[in-house]
C-alpha positions as CSV (number, residue, x, y, z in Angstrom):
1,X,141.3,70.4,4.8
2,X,143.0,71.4,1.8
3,X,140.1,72.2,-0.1
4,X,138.4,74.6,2.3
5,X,136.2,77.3,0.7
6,X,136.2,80.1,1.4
7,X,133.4,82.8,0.8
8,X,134.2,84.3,-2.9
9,X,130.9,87.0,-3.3
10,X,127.7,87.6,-1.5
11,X,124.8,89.2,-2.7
12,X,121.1,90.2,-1.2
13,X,117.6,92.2,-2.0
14,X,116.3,94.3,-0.1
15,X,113.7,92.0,2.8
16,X,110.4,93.5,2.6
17,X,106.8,92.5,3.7
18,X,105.7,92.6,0.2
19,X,107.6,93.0,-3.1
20,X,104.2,93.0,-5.5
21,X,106.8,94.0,-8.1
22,X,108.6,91.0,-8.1
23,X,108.3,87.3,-8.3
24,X,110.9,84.8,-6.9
25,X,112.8,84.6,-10.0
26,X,113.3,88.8,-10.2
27,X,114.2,88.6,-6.5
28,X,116.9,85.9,-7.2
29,X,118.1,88.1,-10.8
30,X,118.4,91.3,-8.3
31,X,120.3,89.1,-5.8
32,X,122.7,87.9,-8.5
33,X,123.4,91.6,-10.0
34,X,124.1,92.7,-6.8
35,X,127.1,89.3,-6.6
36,X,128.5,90.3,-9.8
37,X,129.2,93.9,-8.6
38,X,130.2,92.9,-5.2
39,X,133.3,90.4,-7.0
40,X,133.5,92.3,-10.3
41,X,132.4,89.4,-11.9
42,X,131.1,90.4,-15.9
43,X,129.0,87.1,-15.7
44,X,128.6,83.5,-13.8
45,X,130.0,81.7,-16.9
46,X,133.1,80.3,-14.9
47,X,130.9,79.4,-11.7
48,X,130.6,75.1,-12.0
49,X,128.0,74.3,-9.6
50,X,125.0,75.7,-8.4
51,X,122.6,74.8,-5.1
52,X,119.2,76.2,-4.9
53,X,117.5,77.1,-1.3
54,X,113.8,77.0,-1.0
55,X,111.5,76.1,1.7
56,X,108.0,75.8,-0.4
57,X,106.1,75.3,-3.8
58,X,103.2,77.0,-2.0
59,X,104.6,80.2,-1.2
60,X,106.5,80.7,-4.4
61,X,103.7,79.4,-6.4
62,X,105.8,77.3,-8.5
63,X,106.8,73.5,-8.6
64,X,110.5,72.8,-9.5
65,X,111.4,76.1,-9.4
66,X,115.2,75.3,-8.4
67,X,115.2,74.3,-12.6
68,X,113.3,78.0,-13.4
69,X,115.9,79.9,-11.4
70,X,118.6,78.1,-12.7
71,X,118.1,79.0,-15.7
72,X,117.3,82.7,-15.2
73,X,120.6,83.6,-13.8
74,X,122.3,82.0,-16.5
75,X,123.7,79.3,-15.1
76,X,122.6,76.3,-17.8
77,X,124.1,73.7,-18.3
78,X,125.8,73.5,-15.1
79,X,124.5,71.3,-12.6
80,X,122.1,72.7,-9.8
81,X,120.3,70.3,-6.7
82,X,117.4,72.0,-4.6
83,X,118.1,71.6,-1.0
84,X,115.0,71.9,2.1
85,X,114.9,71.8,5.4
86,X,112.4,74.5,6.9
87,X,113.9,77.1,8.8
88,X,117.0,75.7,8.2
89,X,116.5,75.6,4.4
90,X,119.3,78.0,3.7
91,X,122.1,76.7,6.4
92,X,121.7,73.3,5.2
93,X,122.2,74.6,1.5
94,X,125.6,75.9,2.8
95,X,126.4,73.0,4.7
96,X,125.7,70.9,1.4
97,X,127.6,73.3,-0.9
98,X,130.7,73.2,2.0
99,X,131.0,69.2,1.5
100,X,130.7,69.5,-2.7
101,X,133.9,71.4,-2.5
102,X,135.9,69.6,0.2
103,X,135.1,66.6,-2.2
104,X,136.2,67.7,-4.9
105,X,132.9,67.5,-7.1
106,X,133.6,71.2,-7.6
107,X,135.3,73.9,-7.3
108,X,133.1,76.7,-7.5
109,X,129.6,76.7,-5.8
110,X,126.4,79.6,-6.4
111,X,124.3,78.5,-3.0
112,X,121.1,80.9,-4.1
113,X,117.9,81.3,-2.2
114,X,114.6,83.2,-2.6
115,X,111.1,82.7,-0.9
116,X,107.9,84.9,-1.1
117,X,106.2,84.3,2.3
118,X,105.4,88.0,2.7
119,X,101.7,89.5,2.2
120,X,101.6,87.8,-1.0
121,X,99.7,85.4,1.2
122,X,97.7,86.2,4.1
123,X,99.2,85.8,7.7
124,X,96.3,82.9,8.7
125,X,97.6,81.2,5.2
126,X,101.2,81.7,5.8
127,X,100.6,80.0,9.4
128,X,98.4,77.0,7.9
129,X,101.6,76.6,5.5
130,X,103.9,76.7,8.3
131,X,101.6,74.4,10.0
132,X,102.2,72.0,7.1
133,X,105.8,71.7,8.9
134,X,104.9,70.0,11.8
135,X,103.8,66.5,11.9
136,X,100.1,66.5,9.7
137,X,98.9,63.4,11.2
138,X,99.0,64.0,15.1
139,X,99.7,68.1,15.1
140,X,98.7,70.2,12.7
141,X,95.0,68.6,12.5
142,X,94.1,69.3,15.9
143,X,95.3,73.1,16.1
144,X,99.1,72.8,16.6
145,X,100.9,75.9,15.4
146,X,104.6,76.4,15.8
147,X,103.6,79.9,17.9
148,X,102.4,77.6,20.4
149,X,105.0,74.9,20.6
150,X,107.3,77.8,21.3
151,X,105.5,79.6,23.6
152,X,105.0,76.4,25.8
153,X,108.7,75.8,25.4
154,X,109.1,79.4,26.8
155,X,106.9,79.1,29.7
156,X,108.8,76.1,30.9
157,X,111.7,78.0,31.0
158,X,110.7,80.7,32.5
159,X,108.7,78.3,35.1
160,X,112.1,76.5,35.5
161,X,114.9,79.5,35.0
162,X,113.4,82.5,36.2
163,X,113.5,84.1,32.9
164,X,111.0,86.9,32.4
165,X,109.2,88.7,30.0
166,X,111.2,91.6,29.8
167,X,114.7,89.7,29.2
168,X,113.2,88.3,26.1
169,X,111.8,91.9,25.2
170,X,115.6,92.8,25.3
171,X,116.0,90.8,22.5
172,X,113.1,92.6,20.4
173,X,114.4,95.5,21.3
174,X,118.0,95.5,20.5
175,X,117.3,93.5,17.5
176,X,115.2,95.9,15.8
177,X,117.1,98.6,16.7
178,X,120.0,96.9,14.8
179,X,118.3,96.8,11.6
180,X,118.0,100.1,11.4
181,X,121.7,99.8,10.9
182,X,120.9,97.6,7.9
183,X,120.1,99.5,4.6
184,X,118.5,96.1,3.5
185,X,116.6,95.0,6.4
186,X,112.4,95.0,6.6
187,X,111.5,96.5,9.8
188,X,113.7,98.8,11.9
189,X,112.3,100.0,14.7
190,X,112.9,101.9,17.8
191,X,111.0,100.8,20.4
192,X,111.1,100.1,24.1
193,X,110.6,97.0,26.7
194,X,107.4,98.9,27.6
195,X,106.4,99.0,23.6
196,X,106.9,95.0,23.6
197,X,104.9,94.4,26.6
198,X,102.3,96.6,25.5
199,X,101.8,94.8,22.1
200,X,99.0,92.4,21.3
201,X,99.1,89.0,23.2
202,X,99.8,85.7,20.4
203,X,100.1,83.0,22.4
204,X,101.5,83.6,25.9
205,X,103.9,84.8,27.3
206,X,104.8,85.6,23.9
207,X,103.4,89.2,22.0
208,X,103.2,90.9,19.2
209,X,106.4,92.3,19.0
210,X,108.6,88.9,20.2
211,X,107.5,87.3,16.9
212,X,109.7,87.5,13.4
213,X,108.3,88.7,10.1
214,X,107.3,87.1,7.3
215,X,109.2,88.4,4.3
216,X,109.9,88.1,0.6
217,X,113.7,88.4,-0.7
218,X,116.6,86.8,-2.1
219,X,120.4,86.0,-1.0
220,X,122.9,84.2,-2.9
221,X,126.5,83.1,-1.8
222,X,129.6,82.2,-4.1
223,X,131.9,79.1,-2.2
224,X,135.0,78.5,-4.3
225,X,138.2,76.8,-4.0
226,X,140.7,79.6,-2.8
227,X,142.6,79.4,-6.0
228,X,139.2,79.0,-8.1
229,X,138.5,82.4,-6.1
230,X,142.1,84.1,-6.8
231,X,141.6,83.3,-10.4
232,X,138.3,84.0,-11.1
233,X,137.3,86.8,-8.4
234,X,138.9,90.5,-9.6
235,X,137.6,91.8,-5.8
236,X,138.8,88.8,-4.0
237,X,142.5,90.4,-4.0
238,X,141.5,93.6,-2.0
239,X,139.9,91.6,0.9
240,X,140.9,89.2,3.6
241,X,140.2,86.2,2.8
242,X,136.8,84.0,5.0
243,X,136.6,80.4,4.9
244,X,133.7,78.6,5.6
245,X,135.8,76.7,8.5
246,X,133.6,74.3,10.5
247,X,129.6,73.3,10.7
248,X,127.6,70.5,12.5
249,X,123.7,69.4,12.2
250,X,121.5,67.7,15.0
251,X,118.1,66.4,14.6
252,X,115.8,66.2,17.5
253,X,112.0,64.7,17.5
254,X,109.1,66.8,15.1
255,X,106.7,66.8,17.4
256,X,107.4,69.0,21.0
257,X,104.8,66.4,23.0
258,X,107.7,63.7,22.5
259,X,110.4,65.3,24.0
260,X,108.7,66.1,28.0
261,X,109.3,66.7,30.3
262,X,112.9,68.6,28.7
263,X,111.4,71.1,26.5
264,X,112.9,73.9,27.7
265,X,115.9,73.8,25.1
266,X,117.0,72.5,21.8
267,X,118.7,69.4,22.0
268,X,119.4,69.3,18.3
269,X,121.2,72.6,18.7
270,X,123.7,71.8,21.1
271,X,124.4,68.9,19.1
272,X,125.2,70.8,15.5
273,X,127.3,73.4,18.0
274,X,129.3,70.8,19.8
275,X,130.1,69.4,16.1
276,X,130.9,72.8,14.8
277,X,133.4,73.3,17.7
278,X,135.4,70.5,17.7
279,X,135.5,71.4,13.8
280,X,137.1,74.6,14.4
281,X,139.0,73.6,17.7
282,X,136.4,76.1,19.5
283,X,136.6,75.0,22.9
284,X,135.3,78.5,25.1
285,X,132.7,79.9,22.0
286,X,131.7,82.9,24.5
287,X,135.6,84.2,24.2
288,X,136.7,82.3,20.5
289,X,133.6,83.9,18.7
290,X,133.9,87.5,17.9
291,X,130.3,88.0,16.6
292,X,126.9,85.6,15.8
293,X,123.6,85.7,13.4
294,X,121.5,83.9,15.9
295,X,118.2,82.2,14.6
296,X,115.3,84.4,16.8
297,X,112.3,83.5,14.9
298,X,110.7,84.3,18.7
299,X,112.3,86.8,21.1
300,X,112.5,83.8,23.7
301,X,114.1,82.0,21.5
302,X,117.9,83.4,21.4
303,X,117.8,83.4,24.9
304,X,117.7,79.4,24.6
305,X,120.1,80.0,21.8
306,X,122.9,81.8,23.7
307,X,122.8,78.7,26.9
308,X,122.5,75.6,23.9
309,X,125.3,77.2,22.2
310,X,127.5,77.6,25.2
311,X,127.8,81.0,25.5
312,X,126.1,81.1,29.1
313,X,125.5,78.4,31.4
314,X,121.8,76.9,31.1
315,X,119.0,78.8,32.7
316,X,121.1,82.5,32.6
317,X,120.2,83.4,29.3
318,X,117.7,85.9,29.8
319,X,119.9,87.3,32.6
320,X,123.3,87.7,30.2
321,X,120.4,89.1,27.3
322,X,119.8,91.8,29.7
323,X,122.7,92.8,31.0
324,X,124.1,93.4,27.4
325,X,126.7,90.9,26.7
326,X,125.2,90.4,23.6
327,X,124.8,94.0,22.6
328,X,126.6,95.9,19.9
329,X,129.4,97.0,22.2
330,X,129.3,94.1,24.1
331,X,131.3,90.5,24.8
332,X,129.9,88.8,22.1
333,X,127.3,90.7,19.6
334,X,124.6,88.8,17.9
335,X,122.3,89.4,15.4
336,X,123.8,92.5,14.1
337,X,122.0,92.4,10.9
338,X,118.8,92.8,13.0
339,X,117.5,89.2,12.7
340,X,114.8,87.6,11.9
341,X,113.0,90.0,14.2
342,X,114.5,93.2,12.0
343,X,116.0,92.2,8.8
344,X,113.3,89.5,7.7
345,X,112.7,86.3,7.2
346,X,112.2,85.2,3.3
347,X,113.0,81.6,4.5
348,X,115.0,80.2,1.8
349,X,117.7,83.1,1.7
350,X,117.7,83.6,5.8
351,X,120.3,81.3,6.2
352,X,122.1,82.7,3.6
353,X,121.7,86.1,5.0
354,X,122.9,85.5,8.0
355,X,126.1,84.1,6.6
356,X,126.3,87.2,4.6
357,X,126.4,89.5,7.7
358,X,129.2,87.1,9.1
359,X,131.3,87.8,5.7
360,X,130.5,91.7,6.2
361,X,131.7,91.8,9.4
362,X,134.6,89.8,9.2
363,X,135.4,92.1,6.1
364,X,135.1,94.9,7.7
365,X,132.2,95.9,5.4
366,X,129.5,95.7,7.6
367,X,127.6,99.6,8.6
368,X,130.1,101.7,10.9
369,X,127.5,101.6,13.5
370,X,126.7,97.8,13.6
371,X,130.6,96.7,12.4
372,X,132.5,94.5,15.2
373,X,135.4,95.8,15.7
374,X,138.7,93.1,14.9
375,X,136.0,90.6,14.7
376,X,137.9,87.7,12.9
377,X,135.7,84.4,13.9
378,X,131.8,84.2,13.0
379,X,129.0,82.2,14.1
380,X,125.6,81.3,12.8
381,X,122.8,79.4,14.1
382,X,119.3,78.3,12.0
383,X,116.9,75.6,12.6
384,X,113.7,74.2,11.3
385,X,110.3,74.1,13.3
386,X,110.9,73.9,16.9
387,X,115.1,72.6,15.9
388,X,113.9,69.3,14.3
389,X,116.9,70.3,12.3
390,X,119.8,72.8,13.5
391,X,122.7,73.5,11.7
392,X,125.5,75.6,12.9
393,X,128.0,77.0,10.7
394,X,131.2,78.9,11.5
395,X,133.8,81.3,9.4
396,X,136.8,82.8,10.1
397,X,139.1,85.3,8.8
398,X,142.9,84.3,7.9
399,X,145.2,87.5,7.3
């Protein structure tokens, strides 16, 4: 893999529930000028390709917008592609970027994502959009909401595993209390397994607090050659360098009613990982990955994560959530940036910000108080719906 990029420049906004002063194209112009100071970059005159990440024309009001943001970073009359998948609209754009430069159709690559799915739209809106995601013809028109395919898919663990709601509040917990380690994250907060429990009931078991935001922002990632990188980047010198080493996709049915009576995990996800791993020669992830963005879009749902990735044996997730392994200070730390549950989820950049936090910490950049210590090989996990689609992608540092 001679041609193995590596990560050249990252840039983000700010997640927020609302940003009434922007529309998607400011977010993604903010997102840029923040790239072009993190690699000294004057301009993105010398950047060949670029790959656009959104999830919806509703939300961002706007019909071939990947041709309107295109153009308003400057990047005309390079070619651009829009790639969606849900959830895992932002992963997948990586994923797709990664291949154009092991082929050789470039060797420079601006993978840029926005969304506006914050109160620009009301919350019963944003879940009939959502909604839209599932399969129209036998879900969405009688009721089905992705809040309650994951809350059955948590009851049957907990029916089958044990788990309990307080191991999943762990995860609400310590992910929130991450992000207010993370000067660009929505909704730090310090709360307690009490607080969670306390919170207004959604669909059961799952409350208030176990559910992720809905966010507007912007995050864009520059994947280069690492000669296109040593030639074009002035900042790329002064750090190690991070290639974008290994990924894997799985696909599992749309509809949860067609996979029972094994609902209880995400078939799709153990798929992409197993992919990813023989990829990267990753044969014990709990001990060969130093840190993970893990895709919580429900409190439940990284304790699935952490057994279909192989960090845990099936049914101890909420068990190993609890005990800390995943904490800042633990085995294996996840979700540093504070998730979806505390940074935000503005669902065309979210797999683009969790990469971000990967580079950051395999940098060395992340905050003092959230940075892994020697952490050299990075993880992240995103999927669509209820992991119709799951990507996993992996980078490591090589000093």
């Amino acid at each position: 893999m001679t041609r193995l990029p590596v990560i050249a420049g990252v840039g983000m906004t700010r997640f927020a529930a609302d940003r009434p002063d922007c529309n998607p194209r400011d977010l993604l112009a903010e997102a840029v000028l923040a790239l072009l100071a993190d690699t000294g970059m004057p301009d993105l005159k010398s950047v060949q390709h670029g790959l656009c990440s959104y999830e919806s024309d509703h939300f961002n009001r706007q019909m071939t917008l990947a041709a309107i943001l295109h153009d308003q970073i400057g990047l005309l009359p390079t070619p651009t592609v829009r790639v969606e998948g849900g959830g895992a609209t932002g992963a997948l754009a990586l994923r797709t970027a990664w291949a154009y430069v092991q082929s050789g159709l470039c060797d420079s690559i601006l993978v840029y994502g926005c969304e506006t799915n914050g109160r620009g739209v009301s919350s019963q809106t944003a879940n009939q959009l959502f909604a839209l995601s599932a399969d129209f013809d036998w879900e969405m028109m009688i009721g089905g909401t992705y809040t309650g395919f994951y809350a059955a898919m948590m009851r049957a663990h907990m029916e089958q595993y044990g788990t309990t709601p307080e191991q999943f509040a762990h995860v609400a917990v310590r992910n929130r209390r991450n992000a207010g380690f993370n000067p660009l994250a929505q909704k730090p907060m310090d709360i307690t397994i009490e607080d969670v429990l306390a919170s207004r009931p959604v669909a059961e078991p799952y409350r208030l607090l176990d559910c992720s935001l809905l966010s507007d922002g912007a995050a864009v990632i520059l994947l280069a050659t690492e000669e296109w990188a040593r030639t074009n980047i002035p900042r790329f010198h002064n750090r190690p360098p991070v290639y974008f080493s290994a990924t894997g996709c799985g696909t599992d049915t749309m509809r949860l009613g067609d996979r029972y009576p094994h609902i209880t995990h995400f078939r799709a996800k153990r798929a992409a990982a197993q992919q990813a791993y023989q990829m990267a020669s990753i044969t014990d992830p709990l001990d060969q990955i130093d840190v993970a963005e893990l895709y919580d879009s429900y409190s439940g749902v990284e304790i699935q994560a952490v057994e279909d990735l192989g960090f845990v044996p099936e049914g101890t997730g909420g068990v190993n959530v609890a005990s800390g392994l995943f904490d800042l200070g633990g085995q294996l730390p996840v979700n540093t940036s504070g998730g979806l549950l505390g940074r935000g989820a503005p669902v065309g950049a979210t797999g683009i910000a969790q990469a971000i936090e990967i580079a950051l910490q395999l940098w060395g950049e992340a905050d003092p108080r959230r940075q892994v210590a020697g952490a050299r090989r990075g993880l992240t996990d995103t999927h669509a719906g209820i992991a119709t689609i799951s990507v996993v992608n992996i980078f490591e540092r090589r000093d």
